[in-house]
C-alpha positions as CSV (number, residue, x, y, z in Angstrom):
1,X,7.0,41.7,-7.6
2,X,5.8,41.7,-11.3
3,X,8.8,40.8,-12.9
4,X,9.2,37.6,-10.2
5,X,5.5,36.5,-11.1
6,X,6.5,36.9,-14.5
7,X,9.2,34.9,-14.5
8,X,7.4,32.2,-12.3
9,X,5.0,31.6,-14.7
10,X,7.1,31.9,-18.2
11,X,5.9,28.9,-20.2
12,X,9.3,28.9,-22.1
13,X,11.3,28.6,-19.1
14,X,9.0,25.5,-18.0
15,X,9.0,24.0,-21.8
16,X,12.9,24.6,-21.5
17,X,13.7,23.0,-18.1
18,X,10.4,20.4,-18.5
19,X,12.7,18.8,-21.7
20,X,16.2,19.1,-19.9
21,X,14.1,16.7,-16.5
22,X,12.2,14.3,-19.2
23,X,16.3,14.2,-20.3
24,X,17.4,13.6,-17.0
25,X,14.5,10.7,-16.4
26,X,15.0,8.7,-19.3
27,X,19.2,8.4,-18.9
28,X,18.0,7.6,-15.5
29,X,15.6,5.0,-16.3
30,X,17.5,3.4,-19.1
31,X,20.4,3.4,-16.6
32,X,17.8,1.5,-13.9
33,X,16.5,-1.5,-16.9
34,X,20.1,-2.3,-17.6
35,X,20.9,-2.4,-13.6
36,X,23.9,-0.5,-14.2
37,X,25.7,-0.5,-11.1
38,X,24.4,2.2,-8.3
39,X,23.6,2.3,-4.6
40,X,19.8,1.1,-4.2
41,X,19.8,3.1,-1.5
42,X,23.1,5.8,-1.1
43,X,24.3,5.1,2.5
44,X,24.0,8.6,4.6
45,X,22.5,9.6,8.4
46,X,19.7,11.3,8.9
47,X,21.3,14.3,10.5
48,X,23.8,14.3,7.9
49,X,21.4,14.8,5.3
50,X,19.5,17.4,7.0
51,X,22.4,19.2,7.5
52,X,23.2,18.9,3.6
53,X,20.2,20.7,2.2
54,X,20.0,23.1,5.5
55,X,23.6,24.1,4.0
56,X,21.9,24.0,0.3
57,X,18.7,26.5,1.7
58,X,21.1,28.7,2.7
59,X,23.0,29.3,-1.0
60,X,22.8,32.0,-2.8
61,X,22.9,30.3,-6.1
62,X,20.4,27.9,-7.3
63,X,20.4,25.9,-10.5
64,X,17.5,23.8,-11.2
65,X,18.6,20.8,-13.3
66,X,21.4,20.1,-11.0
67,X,18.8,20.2,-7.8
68,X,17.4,17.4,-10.3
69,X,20.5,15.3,-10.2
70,X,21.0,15.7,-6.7
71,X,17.9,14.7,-5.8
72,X,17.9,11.3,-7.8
73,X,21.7,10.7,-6.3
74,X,20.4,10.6,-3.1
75,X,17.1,8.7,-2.9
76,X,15.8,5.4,-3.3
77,X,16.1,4.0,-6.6
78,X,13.1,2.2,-6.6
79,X,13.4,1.2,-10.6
80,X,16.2,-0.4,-10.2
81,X,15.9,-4.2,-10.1
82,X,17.6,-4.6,-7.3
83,X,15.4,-3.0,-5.1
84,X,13.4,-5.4,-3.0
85,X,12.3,-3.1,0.0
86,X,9.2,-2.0,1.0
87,X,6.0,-2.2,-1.0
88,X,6.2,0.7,-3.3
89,X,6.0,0.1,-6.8
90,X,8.4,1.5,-9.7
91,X,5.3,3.2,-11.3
92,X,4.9,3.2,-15.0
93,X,6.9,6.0,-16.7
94,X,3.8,7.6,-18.7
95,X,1.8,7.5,-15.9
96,X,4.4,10.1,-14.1
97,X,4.1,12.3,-17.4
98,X,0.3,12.2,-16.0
99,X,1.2,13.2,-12.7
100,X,2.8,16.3,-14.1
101,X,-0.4,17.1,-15.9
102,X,-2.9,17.0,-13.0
103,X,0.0,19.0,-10.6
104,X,-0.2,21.7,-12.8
105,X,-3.9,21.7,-13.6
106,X,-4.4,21.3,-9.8
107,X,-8.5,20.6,-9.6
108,X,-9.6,20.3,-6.3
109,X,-12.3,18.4,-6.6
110,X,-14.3,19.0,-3.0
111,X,-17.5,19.5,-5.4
112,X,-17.6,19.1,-9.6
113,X,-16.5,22.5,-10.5
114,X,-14.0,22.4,-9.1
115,X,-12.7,19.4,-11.4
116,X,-15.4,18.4,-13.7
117,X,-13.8,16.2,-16.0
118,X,-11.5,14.7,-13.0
119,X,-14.6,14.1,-11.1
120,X,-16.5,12.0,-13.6
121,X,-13.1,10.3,-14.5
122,X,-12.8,9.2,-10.8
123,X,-16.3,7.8,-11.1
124,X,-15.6,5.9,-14.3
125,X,-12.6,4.1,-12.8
126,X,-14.2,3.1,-9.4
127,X,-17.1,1.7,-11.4
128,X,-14.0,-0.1,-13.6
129,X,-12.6,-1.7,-10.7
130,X,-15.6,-2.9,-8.7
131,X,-16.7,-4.5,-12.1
132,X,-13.2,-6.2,-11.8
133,X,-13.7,-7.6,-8.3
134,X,-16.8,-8.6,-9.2
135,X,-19.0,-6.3,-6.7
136,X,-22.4,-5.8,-7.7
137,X,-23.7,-2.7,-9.7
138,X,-24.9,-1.1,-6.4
139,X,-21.3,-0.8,-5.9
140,X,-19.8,2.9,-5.5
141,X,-17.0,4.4,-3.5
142,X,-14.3,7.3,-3.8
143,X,-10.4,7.4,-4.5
144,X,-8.2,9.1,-1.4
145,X,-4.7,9.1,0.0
146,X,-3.6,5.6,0.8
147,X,-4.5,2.7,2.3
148,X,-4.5,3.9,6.2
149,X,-7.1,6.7,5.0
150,X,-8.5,4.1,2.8
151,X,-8.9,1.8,5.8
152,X,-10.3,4.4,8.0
153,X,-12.4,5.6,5.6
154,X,-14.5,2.0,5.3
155,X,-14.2,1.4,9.3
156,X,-15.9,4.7,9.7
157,X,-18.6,3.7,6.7
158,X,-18.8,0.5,8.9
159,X,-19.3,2.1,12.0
160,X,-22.0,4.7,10.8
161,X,-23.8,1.7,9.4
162,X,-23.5,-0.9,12.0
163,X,-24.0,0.9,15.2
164,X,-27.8,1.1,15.1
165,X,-27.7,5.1,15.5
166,X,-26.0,8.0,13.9
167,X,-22.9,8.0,15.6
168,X,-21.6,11.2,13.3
169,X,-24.4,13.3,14.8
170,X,-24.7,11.9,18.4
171,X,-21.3,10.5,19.4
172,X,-20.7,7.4,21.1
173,X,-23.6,6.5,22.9
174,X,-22.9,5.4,27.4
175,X,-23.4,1.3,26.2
176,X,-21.4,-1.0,25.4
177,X,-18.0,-0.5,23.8
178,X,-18.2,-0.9,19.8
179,X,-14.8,-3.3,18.5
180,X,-13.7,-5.1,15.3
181,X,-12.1,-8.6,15.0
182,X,-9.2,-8.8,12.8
183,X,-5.8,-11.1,12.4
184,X,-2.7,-10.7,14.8
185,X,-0.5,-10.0,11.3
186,X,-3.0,-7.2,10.0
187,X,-1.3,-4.2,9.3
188,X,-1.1,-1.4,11.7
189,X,-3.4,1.2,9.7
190,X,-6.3,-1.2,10.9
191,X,-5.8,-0.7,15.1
192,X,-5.2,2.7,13.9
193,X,-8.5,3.2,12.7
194,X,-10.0,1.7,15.6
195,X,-7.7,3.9,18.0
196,X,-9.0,7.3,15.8
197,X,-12.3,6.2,16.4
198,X,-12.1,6.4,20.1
199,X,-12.4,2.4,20.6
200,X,-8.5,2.2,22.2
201,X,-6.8,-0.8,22.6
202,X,-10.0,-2.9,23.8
203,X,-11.5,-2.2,20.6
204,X,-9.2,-4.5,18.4
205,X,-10.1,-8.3,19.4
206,X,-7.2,-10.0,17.7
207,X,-7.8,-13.4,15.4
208,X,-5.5,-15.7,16.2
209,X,-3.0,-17.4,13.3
210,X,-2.3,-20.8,12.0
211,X,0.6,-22.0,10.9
212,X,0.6,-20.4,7.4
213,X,-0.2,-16.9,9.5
214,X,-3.8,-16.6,8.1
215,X,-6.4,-15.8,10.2
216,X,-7.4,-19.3,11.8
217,X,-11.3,-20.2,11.0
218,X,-11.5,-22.2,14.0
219,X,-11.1,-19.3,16.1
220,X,-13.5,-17.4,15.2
221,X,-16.4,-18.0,17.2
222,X,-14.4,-18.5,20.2
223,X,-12.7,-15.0,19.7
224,X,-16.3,-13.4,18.8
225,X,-17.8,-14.8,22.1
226,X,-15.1,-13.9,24.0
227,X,-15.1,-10.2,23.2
228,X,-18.8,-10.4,24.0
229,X,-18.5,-12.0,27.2
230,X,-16.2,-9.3,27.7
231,X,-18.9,-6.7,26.8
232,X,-17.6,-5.6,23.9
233,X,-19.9,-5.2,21.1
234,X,-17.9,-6.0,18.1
235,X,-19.8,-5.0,14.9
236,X,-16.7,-5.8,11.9
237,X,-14.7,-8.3,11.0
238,X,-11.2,-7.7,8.9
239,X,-9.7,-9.8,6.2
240,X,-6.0,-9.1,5.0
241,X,-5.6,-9.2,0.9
242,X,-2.3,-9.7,1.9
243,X,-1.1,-8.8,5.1
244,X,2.2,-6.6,5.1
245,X,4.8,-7.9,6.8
246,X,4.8,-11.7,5.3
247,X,2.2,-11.2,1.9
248,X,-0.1,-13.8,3.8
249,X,-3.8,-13.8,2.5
250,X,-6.7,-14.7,4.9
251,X,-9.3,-17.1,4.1
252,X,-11.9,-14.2,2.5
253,X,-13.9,-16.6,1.5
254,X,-14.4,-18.5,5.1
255,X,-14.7,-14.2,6.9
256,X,-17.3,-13.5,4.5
257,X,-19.6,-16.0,5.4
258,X,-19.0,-15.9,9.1
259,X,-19.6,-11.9,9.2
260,X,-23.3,-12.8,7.6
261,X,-23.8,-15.7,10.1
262,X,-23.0,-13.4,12.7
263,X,-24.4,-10.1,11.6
264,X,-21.0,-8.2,11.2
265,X,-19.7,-5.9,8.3
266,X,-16.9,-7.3,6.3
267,X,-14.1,-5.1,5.6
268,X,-10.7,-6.2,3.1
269,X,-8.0,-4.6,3.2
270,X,-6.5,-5.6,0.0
271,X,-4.2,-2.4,-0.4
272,X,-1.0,-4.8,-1.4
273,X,-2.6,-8.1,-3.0
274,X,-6.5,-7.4,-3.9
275,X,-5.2,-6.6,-7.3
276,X,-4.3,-10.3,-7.3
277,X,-8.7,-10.4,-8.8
278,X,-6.9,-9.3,-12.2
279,X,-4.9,-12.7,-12.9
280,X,-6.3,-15.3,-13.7
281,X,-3.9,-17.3,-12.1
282,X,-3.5,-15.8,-9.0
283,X,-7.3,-14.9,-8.4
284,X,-8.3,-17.9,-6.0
285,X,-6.5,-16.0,-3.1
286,X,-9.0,-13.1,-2.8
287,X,-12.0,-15.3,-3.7
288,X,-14.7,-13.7,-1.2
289,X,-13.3,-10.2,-1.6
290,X,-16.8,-10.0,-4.0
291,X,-18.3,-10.3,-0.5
292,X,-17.0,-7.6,1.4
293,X,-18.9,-4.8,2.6
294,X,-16.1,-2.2,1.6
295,X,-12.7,-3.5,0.2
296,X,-9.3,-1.0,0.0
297,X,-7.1,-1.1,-3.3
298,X,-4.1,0.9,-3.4
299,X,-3.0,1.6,-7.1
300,X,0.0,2.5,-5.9
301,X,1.1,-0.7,-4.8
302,X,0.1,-3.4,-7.3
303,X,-1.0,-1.6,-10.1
304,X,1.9,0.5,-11.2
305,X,0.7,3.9,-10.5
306,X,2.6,6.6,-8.6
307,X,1.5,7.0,-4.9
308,X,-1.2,8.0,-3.5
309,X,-4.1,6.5,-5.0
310,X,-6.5,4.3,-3.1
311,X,-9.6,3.4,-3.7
312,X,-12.8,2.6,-1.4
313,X,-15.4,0.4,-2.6
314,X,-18.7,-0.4,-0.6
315,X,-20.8,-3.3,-1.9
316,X,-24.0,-1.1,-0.8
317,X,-22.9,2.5,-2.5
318,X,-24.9,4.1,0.0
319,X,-22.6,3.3,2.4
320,X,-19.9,5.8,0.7
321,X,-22.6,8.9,1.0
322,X,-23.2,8.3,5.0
323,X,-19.8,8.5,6.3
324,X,-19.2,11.8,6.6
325,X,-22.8,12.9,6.8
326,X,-22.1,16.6,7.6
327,X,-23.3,19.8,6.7
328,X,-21.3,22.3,5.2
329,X,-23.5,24.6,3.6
330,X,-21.2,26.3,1.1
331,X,-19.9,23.5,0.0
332,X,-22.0,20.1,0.6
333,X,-26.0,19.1,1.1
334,X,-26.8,16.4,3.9
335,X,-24.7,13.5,3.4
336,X,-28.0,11.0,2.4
337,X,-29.0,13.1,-0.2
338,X,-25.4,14.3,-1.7
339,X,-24.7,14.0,-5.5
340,X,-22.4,11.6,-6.9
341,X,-20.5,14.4,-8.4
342,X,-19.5,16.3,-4.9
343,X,-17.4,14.3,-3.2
344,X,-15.5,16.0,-0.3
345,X,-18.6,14.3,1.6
346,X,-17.7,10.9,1.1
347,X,-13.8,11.5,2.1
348,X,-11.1,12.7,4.6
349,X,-9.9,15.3,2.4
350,X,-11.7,18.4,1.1
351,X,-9.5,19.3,-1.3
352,X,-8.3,16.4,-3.5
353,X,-5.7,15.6,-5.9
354,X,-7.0,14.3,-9.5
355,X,-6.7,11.2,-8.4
356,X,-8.3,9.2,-10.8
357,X,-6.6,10.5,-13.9
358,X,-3.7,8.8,-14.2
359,X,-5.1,5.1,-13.1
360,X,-7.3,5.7,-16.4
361,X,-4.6,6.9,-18.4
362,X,-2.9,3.3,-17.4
363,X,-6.1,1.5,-18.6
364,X,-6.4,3.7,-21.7
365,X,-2.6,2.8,-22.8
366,X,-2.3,-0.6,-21.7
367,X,-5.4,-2.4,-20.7
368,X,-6.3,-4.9,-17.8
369,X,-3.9,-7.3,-19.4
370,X,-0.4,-5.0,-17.6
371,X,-1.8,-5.3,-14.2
372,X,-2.9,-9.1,-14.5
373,X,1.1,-9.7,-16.4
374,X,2.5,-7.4,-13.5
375,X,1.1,-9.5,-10.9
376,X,1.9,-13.1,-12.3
377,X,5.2,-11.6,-13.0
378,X,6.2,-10.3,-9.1
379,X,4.2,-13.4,-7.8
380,X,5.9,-16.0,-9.8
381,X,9.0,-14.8,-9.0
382,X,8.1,-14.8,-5.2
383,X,8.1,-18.4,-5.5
384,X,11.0,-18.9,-7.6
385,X,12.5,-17.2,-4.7
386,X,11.0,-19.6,-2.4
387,X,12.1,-22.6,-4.8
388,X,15.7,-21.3,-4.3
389,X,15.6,-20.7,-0.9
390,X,14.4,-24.4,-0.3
391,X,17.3,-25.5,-2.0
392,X,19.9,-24.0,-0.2
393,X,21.2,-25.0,2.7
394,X,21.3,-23.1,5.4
395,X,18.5,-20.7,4.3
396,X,14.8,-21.0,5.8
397,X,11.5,-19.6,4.8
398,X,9.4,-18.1,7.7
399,X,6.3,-19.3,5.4
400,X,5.7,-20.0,1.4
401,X,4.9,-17.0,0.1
402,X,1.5,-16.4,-1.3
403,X,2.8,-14.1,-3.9
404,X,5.8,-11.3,-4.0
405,X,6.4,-10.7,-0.5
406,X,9.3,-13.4,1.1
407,X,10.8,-13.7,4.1
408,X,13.9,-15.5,5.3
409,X,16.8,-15.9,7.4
410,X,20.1,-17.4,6.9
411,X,21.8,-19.4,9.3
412,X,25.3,-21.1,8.7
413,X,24.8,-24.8,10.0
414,X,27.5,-24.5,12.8
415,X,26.4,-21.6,14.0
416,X,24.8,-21.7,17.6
417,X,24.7,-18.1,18.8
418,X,22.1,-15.6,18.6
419,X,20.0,-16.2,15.5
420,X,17.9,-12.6,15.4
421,X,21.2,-11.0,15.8
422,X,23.2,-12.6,13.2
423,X,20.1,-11.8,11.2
424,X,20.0,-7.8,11.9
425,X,23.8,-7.8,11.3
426,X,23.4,-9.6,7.9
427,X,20.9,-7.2,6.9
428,X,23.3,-4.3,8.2
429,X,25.9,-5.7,6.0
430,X,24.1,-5.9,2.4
431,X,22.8,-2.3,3.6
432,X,26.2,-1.0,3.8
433,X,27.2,-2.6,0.5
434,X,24.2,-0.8,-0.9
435,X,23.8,-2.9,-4.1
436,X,21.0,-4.1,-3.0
437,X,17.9,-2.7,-0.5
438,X,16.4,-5.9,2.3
439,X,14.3,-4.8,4.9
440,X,13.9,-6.8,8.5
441,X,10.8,-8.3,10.1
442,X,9.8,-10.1,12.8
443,X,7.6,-13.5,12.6
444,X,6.6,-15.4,15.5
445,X,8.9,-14.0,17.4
446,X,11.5,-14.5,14.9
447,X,13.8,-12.2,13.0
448,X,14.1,-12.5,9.3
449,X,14.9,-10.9,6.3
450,X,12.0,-9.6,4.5
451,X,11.8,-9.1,0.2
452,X,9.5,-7.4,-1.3
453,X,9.8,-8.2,-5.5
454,X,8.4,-5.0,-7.2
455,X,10.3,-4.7,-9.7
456,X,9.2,-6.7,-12.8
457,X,12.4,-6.7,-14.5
458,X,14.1,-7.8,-11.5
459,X,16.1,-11.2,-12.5
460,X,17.1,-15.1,-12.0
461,X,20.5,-13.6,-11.4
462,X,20.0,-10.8,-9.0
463,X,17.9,-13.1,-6.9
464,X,21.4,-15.6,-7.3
465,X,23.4,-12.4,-6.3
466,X,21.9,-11.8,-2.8
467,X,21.8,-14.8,-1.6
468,X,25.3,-15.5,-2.4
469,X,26.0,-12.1,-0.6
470,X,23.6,-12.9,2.6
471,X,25.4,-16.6,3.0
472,X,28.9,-14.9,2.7
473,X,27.8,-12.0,5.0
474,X,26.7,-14.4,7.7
475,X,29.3,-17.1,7.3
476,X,31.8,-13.9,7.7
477,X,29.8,-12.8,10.9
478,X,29.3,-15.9,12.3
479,X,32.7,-16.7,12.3
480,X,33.7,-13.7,14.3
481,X,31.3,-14.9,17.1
């Protein structure tokens, strides 16, 4: 048992094998910014794969660096610029190299000693980004685990603070039901939240959409007035900054001043676009997030860090203290009165990764100026996308894209069968070719194809490519119908 401890915690081993993976990274990255030729995502079944690495469990001989290889083979190649999947960004390669310094330090952080200097980091950088979106200095908040905890995290804040008692303590009081208002395209994390909370299906009054899928203005009081008539007692209203499946921003601006005419907390979820407040240029579609009562960033999406890394700000900081008012005596004081400095109070976790270390390792070594040139970068080309798409026949937009999120269908103009089929089977195509990784949606009923541009090295040309594959994929397909 000595000798295996021993040998687990050799630092020359881990100097040895840490240089030969920094090795293997950098081929692999270099290989990635030249877009040499690879599968974006390597073709394989789910039961195939499991049955691959059940198989690998089960050899007696193990070599590290080549567990490395396989590893990269067979996942998502999210560097490469022809990924245009989901919303996960290629993070910034030194902020991995800081990822491997918090895993090994591994500070808890439920109260400060257990991470001092990670704690009053953490601090620094909330303070850093509510000074970015302009929240006043009675801003606070805490950094957790994505955007659905984020999400939950400020519903719950809003909740505790909008329901007239304390809720944590007493439970749901026998009156009527409590509900939030939010858009028909808002992500699922948000009727998640609500579900978690014990409000069920009732407790999610959908906004209508206009035509550009925001939430529609002139609906609100209607929709607020119905849910009351209803006896619901709806007590937040929920702005998308963007919303998932199409990148569509709501009118902040317009929400925030109908939740204080109406007496409702203001939530935005700006996990995908409320980094948008660093450019200059692109700034105008979160005006109002300045408003919110709590607003959800996900560093991990816009801002080029490896997941997960949200943050929670609250316009009151109070607010961030009273959420989780518990007691837990070897560990926390009443909620009200808890120090800045222990936070496994203020979030779902107890136990917390040093989550904050790496975002200011970004701002150290690069300044605001990478996130405000990432955006305008994936943005713009968004809508050089868009431009293309316009001009070519055949192809339609399901809306202009607000920034980096586009969605699309192609349709040859002879073609009279089954749109959203054709549209699945064109997807299926450029899948199995795997030069390339598209995801599918569904708008208005509609299916499309659905780009997400991450990648900020991602080209004119590859843009080019794809659609030159989707209109021979569906011309090919339609012609067998």
């Amino acid at each position: 048992m000595k000798s295996s401890l021993q040998h687990a915690f050799n630092p020359e081993e881990f100097r040895r094998e840490g240089h030969k993976l920094v090795d293997l990274l950098t081929a692999y990255l270099t290989d990635c910014r030249e877009a040499i030729a690879m599968p974006v995502l390597p073709p394989s079944a789910p039961d195939e794969m499991e049955r691959y690495w059940e198989g690998e469990l089960k050899k007696q001989d193990f070599d590290l660096q080549q567990f490395y290889t396989k590893l990269i083979t067979q996942s998502n190649h999210i560097h490469h610029p022809r990924y245009m999947g989901h919303q996960v960004v290629p993070p910034a390669p030194l902020s991995a190299l800081t990822e491997l310094l918090e895993a090994l330090l591994n500070n808890g952080m439920a109260i400060y000693e257990m991470g001092p200097a990670a704690t009053a980091i953490e601090r620094v950088v909330l303070r850093w980004l509510a000074q970015r979106l302009n929240l006043p200095a009675s801003a606070e908040g805490v950094l957790t685990s994505g955007g659905s905890a984020g999400n939950l995290t400020g519903l719950l804040a809003a909740r505790q603070a909008m329901c007239g008692y304390d809720i944590w303590e007493e439970g749901s009081h026998d009156e009527a039901p409590l509900a939030l208002m939010v858009s028909e395209e808002a992500h699922y994390s948000v009727a998640r939240a609500a579900r978690i909370m014990g409000w069920g299906e009732k407790g999610i009054v959908k906004i209508p959409v206009n035509g550009n899928l925001r939430a529609d203005t002139r609906t609100f009081n209607q929709t607020l007035q119905k849910a009351r008539k209803e006896g619901l007692r709806v007590i937040a209203i929920v702005g998308n900054a963007c919303t998932t499946s199409t990148g569509t921003y709501d009118p902040l601006d317009e929400m925030a001043g109908f939740a204080k005419a109406e007496g409702l907390w203001f939530h935005v979820d700006g996990a995908h676009g409320g980094a948008a407040a660093f450019s200059e240029k692109y700034r105008h579609l979160v005006k109002g997030i300045e408003l919110a009562d709590s607003v959800v960033i996900d560093f991990h999406k816009m801002m080029l860090t490896p997941a997960l890394t949200t943050a929670v700000l609250f316009r009151n900081g109070s607010h961030s203290y009273e959420t989780f008012a518990q007691k837990a005596e070897y560990l926390l004081v009443n909620g009200k009165k808890q120090a800045w400095y222990d936070s496994a109070g203020r979030t779902l976790e107890c136990t917390k990764k040093m989550l904050g270390v790496k975002v200011f390792a970004m701002i150290k070594l690069y300044g605001d100026k990478i996130f405000a040139d990432y955006i305008n970068t994936t943005y713009d080309l968004g809508h050089t996308l868009a431009g293309m798409l316009k001009r070519e026949s055949g192809f339609e937009l399901a809306t202009e894209p607000d920034g980096n999120i586009v969605c699309f269908r192609y349709i040859p103009l002879e073609f009279r069968g089954d749109a959203d089929a054709l549209t699945a089977e064109i997807r299926k195509a450029i899948i199995a070719e795997a030069d390339y990784y598209i995801v599918q949606t569904r708008v208005n009923g509609k299916t499309y194809l659905r780009v997400t541009l991450m990648n900020p090295f991602t080209g004119i040309s590859d843009l080019t490519t794809l659609l030159g594959r989707i209109r021979n994929s569906g011309d090919a397909l339609a012609a067998k119908n």
